[in-house]
C-alpha positions as CSV (number, residue, x, y, z in Angstrom):
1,X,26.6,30.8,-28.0
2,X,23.1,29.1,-27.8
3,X,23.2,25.3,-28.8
4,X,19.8,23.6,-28.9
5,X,19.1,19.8,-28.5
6,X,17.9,20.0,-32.0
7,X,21.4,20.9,-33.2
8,X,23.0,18.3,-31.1
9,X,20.3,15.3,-33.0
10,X,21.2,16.8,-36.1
11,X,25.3,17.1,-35.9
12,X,24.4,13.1,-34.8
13,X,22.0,12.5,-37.4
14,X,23.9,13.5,-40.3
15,X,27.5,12.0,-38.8
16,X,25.5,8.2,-38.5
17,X,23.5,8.9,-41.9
18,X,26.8,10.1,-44.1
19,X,25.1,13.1,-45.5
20,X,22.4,15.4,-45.1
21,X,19.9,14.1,-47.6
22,X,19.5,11.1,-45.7
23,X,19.9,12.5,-41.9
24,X,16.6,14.6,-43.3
25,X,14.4,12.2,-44.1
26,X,15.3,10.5,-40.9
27,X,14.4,13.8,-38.6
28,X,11.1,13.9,-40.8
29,X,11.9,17.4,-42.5
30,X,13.6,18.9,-45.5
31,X,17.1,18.5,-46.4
32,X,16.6,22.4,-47.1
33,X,15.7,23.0,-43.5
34,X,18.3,20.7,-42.1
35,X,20.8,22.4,-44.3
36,X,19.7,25.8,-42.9
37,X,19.7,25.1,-39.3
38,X,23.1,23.8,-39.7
39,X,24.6,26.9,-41.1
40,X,22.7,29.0,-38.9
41,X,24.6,27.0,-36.4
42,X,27.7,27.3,-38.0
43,X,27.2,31.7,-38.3
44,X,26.8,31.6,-34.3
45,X,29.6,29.6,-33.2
46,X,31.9,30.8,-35.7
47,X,33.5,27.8,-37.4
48,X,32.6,25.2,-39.9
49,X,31.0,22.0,-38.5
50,X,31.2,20.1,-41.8
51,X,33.7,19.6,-44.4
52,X,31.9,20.1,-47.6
53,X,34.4,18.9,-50.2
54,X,34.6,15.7,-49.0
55,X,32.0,13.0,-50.2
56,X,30.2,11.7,-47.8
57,X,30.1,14.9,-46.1
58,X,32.3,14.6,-42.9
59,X,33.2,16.8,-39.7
60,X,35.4,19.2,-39.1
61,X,37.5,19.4,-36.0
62,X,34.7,21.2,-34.2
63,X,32.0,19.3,-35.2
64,X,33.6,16.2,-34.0
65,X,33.8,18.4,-30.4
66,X,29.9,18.6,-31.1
67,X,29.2,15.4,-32.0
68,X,31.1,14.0,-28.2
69,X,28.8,16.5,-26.5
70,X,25.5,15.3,-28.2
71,X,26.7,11.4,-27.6
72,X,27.6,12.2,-24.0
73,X,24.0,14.7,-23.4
74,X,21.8,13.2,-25.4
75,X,21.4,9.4,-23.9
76,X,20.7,11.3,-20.7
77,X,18.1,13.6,-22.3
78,X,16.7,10.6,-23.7
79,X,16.9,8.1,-20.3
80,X,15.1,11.2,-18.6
81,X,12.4,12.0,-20.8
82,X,11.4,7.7,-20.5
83,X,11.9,8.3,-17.0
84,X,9.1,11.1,-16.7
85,X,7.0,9.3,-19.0
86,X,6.7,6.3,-16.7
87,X,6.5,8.8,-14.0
88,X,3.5,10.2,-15.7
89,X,1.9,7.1,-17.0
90,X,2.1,6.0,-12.9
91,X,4.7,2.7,-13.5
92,X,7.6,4.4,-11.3
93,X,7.4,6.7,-7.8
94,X,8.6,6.5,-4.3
95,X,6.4,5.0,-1.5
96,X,7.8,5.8,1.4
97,X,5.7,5.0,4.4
98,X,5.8,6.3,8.5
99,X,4.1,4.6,11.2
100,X,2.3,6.0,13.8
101,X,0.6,2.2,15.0
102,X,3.5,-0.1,16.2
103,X,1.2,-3.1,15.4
104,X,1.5,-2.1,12.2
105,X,3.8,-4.4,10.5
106,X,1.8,-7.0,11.1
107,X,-0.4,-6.4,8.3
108,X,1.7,-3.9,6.4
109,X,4.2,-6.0,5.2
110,X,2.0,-8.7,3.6
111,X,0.5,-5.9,2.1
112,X,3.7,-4.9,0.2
113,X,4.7,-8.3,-0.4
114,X,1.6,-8.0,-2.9
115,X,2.4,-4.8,-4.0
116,X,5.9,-5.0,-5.3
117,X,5.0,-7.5,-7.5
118,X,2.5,-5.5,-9.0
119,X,4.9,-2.7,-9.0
120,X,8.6,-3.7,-8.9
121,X,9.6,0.0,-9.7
122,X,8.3,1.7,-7.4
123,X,10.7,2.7,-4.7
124,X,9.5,1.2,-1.1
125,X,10.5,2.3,2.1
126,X,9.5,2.3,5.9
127,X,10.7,5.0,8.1
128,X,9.5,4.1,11.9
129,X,11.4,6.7,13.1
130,X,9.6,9.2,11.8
131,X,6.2,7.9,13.7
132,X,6.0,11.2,16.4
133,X,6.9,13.6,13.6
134,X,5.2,11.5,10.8
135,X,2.1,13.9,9.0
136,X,5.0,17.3,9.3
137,X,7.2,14.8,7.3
138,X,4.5,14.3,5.1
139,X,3.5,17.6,4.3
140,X,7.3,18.2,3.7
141,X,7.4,15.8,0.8
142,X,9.7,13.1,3.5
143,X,7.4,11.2,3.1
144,X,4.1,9.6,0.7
145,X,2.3,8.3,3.3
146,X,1.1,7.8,6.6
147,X,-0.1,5.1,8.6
148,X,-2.6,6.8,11.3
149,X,-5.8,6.1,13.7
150,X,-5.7,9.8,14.6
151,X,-7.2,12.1,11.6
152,X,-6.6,15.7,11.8
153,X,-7.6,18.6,9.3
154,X,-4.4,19.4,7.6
155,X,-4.2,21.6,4.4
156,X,-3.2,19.7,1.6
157,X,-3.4,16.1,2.9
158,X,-6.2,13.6,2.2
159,X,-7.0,10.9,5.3
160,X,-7.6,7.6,3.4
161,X,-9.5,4.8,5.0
162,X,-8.4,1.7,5.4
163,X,-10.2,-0.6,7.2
164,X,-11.7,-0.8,11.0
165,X,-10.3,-3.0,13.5
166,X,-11.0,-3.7,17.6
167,X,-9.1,-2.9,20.4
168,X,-8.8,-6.1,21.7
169,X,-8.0,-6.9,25.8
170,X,-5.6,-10.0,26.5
171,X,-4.3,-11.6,29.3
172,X,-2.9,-15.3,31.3
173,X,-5.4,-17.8,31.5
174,X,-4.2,-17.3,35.3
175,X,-5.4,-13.5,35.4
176,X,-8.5,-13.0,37.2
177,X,-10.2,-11.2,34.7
178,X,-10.2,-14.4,32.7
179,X,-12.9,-14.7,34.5
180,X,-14.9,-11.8,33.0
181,X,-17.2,-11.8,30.4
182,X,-15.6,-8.0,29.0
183,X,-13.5,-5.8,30.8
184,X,-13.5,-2.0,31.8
185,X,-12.0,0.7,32.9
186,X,-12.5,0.2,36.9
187,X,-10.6,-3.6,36.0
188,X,-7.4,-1.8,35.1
189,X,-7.0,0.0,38.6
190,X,-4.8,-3.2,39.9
191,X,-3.4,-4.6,36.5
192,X,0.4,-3.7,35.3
193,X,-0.6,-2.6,32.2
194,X,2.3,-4.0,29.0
195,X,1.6,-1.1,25.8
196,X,4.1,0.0,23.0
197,X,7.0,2.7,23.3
198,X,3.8,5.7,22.4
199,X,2.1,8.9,23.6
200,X,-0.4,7.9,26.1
201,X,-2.9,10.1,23.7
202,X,-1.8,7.9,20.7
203,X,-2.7,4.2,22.6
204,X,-6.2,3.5,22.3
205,X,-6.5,1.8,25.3
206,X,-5.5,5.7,27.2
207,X,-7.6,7.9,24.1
208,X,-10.8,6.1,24.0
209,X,-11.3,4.1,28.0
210,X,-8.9,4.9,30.7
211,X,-8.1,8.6,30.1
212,X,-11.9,9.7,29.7
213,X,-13.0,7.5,33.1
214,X,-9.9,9.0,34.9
215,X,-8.9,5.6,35.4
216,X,-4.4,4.9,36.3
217,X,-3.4,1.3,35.7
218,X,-1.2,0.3,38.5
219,X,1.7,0.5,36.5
220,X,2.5,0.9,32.9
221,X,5.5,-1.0,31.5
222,X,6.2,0.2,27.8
223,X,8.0,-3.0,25.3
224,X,8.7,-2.2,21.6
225,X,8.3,-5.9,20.2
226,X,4.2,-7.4,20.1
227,X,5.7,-10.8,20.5
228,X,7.6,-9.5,23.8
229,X,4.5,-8.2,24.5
230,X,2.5,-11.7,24.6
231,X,5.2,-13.3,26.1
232,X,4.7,-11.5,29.2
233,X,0.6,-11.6,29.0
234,X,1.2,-15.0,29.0
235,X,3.6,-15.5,31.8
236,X,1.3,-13.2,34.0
237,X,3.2,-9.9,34.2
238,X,0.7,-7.8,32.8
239,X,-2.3,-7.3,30.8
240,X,-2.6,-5.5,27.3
241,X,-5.0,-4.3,24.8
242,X,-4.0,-5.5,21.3
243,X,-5.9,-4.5,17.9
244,X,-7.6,-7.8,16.7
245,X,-5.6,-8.4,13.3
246,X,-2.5,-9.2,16.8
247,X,-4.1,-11.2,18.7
248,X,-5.9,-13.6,16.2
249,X,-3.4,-16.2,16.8
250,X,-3.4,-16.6,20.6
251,X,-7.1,-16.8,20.5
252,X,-7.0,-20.6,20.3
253,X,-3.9,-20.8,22.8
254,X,-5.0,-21.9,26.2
255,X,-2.2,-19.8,27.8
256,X,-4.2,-16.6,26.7
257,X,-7.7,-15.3,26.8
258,X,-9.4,-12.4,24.8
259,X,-12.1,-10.2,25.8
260,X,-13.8,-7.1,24.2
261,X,-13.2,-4.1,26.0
262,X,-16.4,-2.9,27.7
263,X,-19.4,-4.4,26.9
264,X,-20.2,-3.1,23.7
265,X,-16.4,-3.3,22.7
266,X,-14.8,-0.5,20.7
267,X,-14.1,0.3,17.4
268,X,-11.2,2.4,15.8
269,X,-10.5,2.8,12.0
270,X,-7.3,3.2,10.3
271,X,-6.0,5.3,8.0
272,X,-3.7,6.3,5.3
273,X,-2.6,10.2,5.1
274,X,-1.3,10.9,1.6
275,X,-0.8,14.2,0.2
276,X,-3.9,15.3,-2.1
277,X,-2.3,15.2,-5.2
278,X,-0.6,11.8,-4.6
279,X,-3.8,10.0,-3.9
280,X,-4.8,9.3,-7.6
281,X,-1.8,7.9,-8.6
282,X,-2.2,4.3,-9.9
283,X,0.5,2.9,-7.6
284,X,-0.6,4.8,-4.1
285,X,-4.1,3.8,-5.7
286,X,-3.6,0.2,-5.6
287,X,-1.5,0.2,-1.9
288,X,-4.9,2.0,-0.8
289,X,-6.7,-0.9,-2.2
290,X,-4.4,-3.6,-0.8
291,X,-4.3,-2.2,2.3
292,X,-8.2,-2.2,2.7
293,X,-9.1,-5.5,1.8
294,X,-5.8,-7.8,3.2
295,X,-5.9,-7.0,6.8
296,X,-9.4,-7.6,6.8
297,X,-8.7,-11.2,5.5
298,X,-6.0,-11.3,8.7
299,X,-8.5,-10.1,11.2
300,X,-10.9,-13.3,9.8
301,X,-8.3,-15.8,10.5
């Protein structure tokens, strides 16, 4: 037995209309060819769907069996097919985001404050756990998108740009390298130095001045939380190097002070790793445009 969806919307059409003259015109075709299909539908299952001597015309035993199945399927066909068409027309996805950049969330979720009101269907989530494992997770469909200083050539997946920020050094007002103008490598030898819970290859500070100039802080003390983090600056524990959008508040606090690292200072850009395909779609296209122009507003002040 082979039943269609066309011959569960007509066994519903012609049970709400009370005949088949009027369930065709509904369907948009001939009572001729409604009154075909049906008995080509009765032939193949074997038993009359209609009672034919009664006026209006009304179902059998097994029709009424038919009609159940095409009230209980066809909402659900129906619900679907809306559902892809708002997939399609870009209203509805999943957003689900990894983090490899701790610091993060202090732009990010300003960013999808904005965004969910532009796009209150879209399903949003944040999966930090993910952040050593994040672009596989990607590239397995985990996840939509990654949050990433570190751009590698991977097949299929598309490293966005965001926006470029400043490793930024910080420390007590009491440290002596308040009294420097900038800071280097050599100024770390004797400094406990405070990072995030990361890969030595993944903190900029390590990547981009200490690893290259050989240079070992004389301790490294790892804290999860950046307001833990300034806290301890603060009360002279340790130094740190912050990306600017962090430490734009403390700037002005006369407990802190801020200095570029080396003279010239350095600059990193971020990113946003999506899959190719994902890149174009009018949600993931306007969190790419958020997401370039409202930590730049946060790193002004």
């Amino acid at each position: 037995m082979h039943i269609e969806l066309r011959h569960l919307r007509s066994i519903r059409a012609i049970h709400e209309a009370g005949g088949l003259a009027r369930a065709a015109d509904q369907m948009n075709m001939t009572q001729s060819a409604l009154s075909h299909q049906i008995k080509g539908l009765e032939d193949q299952v074997g038993v009359e769907l209609f009672v034919r001597r009664s006026k209006p015309m009304t179902l059998s035993a097994a029709g009424l069996r038919l009609l159940r199945a095409a009230e209980r399927v066809l909402p659900e066909i129906e619900a679907l097919a809306e559902e892809f068409a708002a997939l399609k027309s870009g209203k509805v996805g999943r957003l689900h985001i990894a983090i490899e950049c701790h610091a993060c969330f202090e732009w990010l979720f300003p960013v999808l404050e904005k965004f969910r009101h532009a796009w209150p269907e879209v399903d949003v989530d944040i999966r930090p756990g993910l952040a050593f494992g994040a672009l596989p997770a990607l590239m397995r469909e985990e996840v939509d998108l990654v949050i990433s200083s570190d751009p590698e050539d991977l097949p299929g997946v598309v490293f966005n740009p965001l926006f470029d920020y400043s490793p930024v050094f910080v420390a007590s007002s009491q440290n002596p390298l308040a009294l420097k103008e900038f800071v280097e490598a050599d100024d770390f030898r004797d400094q406990t130095l405070i990072t995030y819970p990361m890969e030595r290859s993944r903190l900029d500070i390590f990547s981009e001045l200490l690893t290259p100039a050989r240079v070992e802080p004389r301790a490294v003390r790892q804290v999860e939380l950046t307001a833990v983090i300034l806290m301890l600056v603060a009360s002279n524990r340790g130094v740190a190097v912050l990306p600017d959008w962090v430490v734009r508040e403390v700037k002005t606090n006369a407990d802190y002070v801020t200095r570029p690292v080396t003279a010239r200072g350095l600059t990193k850009r971020l990113y946003a790793a999506t899959r190719e395909e994902d890149a174009v779609k009018p949600f993931m296209a306007h969190f790419l445009r958020l997401g370039r122009t409202e930590p730049v507003k946060m790193q002004r002040g």
